[in-house]
C-alpha positions in Angstrom: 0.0 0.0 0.0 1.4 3.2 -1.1 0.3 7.1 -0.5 -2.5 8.1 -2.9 -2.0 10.6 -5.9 -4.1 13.6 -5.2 -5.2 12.5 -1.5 -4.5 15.5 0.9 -4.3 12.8 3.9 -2.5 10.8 2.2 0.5 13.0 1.0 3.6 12.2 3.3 2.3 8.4 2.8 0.6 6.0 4.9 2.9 3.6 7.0 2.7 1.3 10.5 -0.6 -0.2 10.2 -2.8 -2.2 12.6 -4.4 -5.0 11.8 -7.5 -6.9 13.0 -10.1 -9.7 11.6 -14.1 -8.2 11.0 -17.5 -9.8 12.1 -17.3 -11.2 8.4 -13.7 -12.8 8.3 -12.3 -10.0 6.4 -8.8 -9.0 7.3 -9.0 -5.0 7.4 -5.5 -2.9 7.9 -5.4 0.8 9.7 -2.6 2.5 8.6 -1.2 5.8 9.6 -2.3 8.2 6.7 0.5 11.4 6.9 -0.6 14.6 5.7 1.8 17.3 4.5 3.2 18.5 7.5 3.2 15.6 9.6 -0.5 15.6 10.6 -1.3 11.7 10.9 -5.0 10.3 10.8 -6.0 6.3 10.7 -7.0 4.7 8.1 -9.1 1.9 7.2 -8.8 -0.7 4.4 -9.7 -4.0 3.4 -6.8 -6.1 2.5 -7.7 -8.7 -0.9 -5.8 -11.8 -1.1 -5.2 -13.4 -4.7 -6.0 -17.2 -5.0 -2.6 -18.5 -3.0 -4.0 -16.4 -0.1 -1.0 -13.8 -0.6 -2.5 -10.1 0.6 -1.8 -8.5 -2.9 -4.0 -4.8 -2.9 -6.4 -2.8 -0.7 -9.4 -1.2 -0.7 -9.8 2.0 1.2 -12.4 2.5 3.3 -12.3 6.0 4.6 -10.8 7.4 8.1 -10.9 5.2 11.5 -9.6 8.0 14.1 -8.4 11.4 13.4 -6.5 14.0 15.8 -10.0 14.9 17.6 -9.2 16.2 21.2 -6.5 18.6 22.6 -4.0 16.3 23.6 -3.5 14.6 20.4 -2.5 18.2 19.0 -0.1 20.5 19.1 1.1 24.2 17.9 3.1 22.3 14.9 0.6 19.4 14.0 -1.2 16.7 15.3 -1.4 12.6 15.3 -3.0 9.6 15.8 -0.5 7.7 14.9 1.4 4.3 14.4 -1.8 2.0 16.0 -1.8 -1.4 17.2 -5.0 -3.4 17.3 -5.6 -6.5 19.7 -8.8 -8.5 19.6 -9.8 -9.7 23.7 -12.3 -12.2 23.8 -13.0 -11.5 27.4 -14.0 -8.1 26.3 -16.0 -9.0 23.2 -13.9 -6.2 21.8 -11.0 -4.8 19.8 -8.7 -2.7 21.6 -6.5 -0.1 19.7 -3.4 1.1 21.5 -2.0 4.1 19.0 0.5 7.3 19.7 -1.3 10.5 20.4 1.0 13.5 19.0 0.0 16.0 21.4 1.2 19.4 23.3 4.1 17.1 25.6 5.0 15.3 22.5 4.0 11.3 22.5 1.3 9.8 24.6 -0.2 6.5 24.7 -4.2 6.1 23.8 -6.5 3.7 23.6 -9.6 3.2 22.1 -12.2 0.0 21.8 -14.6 -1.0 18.9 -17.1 -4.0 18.7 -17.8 -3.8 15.1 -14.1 -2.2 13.4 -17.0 0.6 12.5 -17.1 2.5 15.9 -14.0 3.1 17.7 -14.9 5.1 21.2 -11.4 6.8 22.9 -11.0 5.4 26.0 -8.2 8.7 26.7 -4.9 8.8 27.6 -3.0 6.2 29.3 -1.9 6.8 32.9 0.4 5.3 35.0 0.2 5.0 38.8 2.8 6.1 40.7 5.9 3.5 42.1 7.9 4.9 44.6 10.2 1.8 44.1 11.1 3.3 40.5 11.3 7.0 42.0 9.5 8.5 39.4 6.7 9.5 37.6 6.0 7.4 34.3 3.1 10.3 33.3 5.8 12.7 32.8 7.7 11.0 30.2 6.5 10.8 26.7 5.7 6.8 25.7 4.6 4.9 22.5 4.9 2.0 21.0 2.2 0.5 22.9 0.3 -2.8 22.3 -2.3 -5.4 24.5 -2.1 -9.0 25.4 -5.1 -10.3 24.1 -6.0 -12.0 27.4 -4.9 -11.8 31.2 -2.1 -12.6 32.2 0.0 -12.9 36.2 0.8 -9.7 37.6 4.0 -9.3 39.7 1.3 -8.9 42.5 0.3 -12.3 41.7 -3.5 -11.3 40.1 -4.9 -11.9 37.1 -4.4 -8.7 34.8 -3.9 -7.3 31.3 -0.7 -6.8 30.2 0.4 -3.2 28.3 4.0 -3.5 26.5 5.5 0.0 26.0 8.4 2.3 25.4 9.3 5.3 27.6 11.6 8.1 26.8 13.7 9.1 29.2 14.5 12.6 27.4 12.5 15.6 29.1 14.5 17.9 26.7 11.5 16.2 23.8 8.9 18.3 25.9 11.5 21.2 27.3 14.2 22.5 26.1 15.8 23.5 29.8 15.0 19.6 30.6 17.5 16.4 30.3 17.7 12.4 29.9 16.1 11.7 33.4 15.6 8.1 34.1 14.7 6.2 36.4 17.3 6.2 39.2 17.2 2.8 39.6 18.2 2.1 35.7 21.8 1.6 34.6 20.7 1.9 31.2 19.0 5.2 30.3 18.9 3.7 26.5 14.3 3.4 25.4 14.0 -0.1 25.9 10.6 -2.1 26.4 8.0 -2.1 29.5 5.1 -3.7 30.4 3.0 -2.5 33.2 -0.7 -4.5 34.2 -4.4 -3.4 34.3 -6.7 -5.8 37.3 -8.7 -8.2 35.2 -11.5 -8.1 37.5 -11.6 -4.1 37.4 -11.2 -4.4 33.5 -13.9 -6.5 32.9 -16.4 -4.7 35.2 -15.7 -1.7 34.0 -13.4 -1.1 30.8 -14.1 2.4 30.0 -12.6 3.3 33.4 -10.0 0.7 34.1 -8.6 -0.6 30.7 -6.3 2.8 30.6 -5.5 2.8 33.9 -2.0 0.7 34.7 0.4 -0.6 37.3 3.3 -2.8 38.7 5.6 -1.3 36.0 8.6 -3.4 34.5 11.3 -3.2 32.7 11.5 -6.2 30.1 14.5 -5.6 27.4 17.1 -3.3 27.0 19.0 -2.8 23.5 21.8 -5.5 23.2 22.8 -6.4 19.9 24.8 -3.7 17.3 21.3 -3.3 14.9 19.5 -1.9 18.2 22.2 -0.2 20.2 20.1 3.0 19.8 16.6 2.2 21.3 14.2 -1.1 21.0 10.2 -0.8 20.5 7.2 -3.3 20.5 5.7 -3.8 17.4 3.2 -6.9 16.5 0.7 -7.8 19.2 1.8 -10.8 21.1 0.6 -14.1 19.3 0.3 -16.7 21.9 2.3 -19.6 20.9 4.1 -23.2 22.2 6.8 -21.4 23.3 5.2 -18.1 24.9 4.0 -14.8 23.5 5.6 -14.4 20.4 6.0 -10.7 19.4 7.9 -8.5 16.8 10.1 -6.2 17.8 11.9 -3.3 15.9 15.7 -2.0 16.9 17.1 1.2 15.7 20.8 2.1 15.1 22.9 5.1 13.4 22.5 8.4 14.4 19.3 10.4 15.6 19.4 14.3 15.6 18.1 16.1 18.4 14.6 17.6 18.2 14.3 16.5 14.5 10.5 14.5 14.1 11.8 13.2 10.9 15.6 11.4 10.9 17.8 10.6 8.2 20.3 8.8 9.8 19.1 6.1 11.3 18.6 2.5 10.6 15.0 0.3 11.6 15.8 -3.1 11.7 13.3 -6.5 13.4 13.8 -9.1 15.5 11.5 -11.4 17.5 11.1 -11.8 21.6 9.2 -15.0 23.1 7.5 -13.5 26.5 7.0 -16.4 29.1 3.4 -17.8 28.8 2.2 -16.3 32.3 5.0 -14.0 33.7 5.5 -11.4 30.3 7.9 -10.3 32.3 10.4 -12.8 31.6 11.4 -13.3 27.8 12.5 -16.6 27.2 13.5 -16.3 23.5 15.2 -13.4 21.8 17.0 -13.2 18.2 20.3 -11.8 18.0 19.9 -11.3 14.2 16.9 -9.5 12.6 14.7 -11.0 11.1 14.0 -8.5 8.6 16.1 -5.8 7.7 15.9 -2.8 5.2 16.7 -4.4 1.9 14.6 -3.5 -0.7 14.4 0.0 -2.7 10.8 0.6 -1.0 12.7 -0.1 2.7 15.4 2.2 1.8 14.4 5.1 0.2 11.9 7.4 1.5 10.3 9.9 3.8 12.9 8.2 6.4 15.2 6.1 4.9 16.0 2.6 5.5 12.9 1.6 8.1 11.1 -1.4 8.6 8.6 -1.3 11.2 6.4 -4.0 12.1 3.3 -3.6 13.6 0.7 -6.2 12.8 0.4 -9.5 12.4 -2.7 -11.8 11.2 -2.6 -15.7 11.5 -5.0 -17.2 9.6 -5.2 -21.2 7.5 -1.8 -21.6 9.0 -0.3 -18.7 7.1 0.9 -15.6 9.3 1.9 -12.6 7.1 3.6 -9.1 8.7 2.4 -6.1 8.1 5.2 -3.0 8.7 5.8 0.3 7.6 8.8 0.9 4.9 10.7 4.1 4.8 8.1 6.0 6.8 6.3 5.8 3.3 4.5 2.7 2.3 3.4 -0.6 3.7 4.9 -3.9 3.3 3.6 -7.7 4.0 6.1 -10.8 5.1 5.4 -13.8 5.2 6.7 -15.5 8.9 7.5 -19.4 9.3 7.6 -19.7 13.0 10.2 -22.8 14.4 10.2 -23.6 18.0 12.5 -21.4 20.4 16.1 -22.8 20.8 16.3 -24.5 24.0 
């Protein structure tokens, strides 16, 4: 899928799509459609298959969630942007974790939809406060957010649903007289991946009111190998498998300039994490290679060059195909063979 000729929402491209499965089987993606600018709506679109049941074109089906409330907006621009979709059964629902570009840069939102049709905000994501981490997550801007389609174990040893997500420990992205504060209890002040829990029981009484409200946070990977010595994301939602939750991850290297939205420099790269069946905590599989890499002309030229960012996944017949953004421009299927976990 590539940015429209002549379509004002689609002129920077559309990129980073969710994915999710409709009442009638279909397989529908929501991409990030960028405007000139940098203003990012979601999309919707239904993906075609050709007779080997390889997703080969889409049809567009109009605009899923747009910039609508004050802190998805800014005095530059404004985004909903980069969305994950997770379908919990418990819930009789799809939940759709996406970045809100707002006035203190990135934030976390969620929103739910029965149908794929109706998508109701659900707000911001917040964070309760841990004195054992010494700070405040709210104050730090987060994305890369995605569900676990079912309850997993707390730390506190209670049912819950799990969050994955990435904080950034630069204030200086929402003031310029501000600095890398982490933590104090990190080593590491390199964006790696976190998971923090929302009660089951308080979820499923209530899930307007509790499903963006989250706790016992965790720290779960750091960057390790040279491909993601920058910063690490989540990407796919977790696909529960033999071995554990098997997710997508992206790693970035290169160079990032300071206060730039849009880098040159840098390099996207993916590799997979196995979370532990019950404690997500705990990964019990991680590559040391990607698995997919910028190769292609589409993955390495662009609005940013040499990107590929997975962010959905659909298993379906025994097939599971990738969806991920390339370049910051178009969108891009693979095709993954899952093998069981060394070990």
């Amino acid at each position: 899928m590539e940015g429209r000729d002549g379509d004002p929402h689609e002129e920077w491209g559309v990129l980073n799509p969710a994915s999710a499965r409709g009442p009638d089987g279909e397989l529908y993606l929501f991409p990030r459609m960028v405007a000139a600018g940098n203003y990012s709506r979601i999309g919707k679109a239904r993906v075609c298959f050709d007779d080997a049941g390889t997703p080969v074109r889409v049809e567009r089906l109009g605009v899923a969630l747009e910039p609508a409330e004050e802190w998805e907006r800014n005095a530059r621009t404004a985004g909903t942007e980069d969305p994950r979709i997770t379908w919990v059964p418990r819930l009789d629902a799809h939940v759709m974790t996406y970045t809100a570009y707002g006035p203190l840069r990135a934030r976390i939102g969620l929103a739910w939809s029965h149908d794929l049709e109706r998508w109701q905000r659900l707000g911001p994501a917040w964070f309760s406060y841990d004195p054992n981490l010494g700070t405040d997550l709210n104050l730090y801007p987060n994305k890369d957010a995605v569900l676990f389609p079912e309850p997993v174990t707390a730390p506190d040893g209670r049912l819950a649903y799990a969050m994955l997500h990435r904080p950034l420990w630069d204030l200086s992205e929402v003031r310029d007289s501000e600095r890398v504060t982490p933590p104090p209890t990190l080593e590491d002040s390199r964006p790696g991946i976190w998971v923090s829990f929302a009660p089951a029981d308080e979820v499923e009484a209530d899930p307007v009111a509790a499903l963006p409200r989250f706790s016992q946070h965790r720290q779960v990977a750091l960057p390790e190998q040279p491909w993601e010595v920058l910063k690490i994301g989540g990407g796919t939602p977790p696909v529960r498998t033999a071995d554990g939750w098997l997710t997508i991850y992206h790693g970035v290297s290169g160079r990032l300039i300071k206060g730039q939205d849009l880098q040159p420099h840098v390099h996207y790269a993916a590799g997979i994490t196995v979370h532990d069946a019950d404690d997500v905590t705990r990964l019990v599989y991680r590559s040391t290679a990607p698995v997919l890499a910028p190769e292609l002309r589409a993955e390495r030229v662009g609005i940013v060059p040499n990107v590929v960012f997975p962010t959905a996944i659909d298993v379906a017949d025994g097939a599971a195909h990738v969806f991920y953004g390339m370049a910051d421009s178009r969108i891009g299927v693979a095709r993954l063979t899952p093998t069981p976990a060394p070990g």
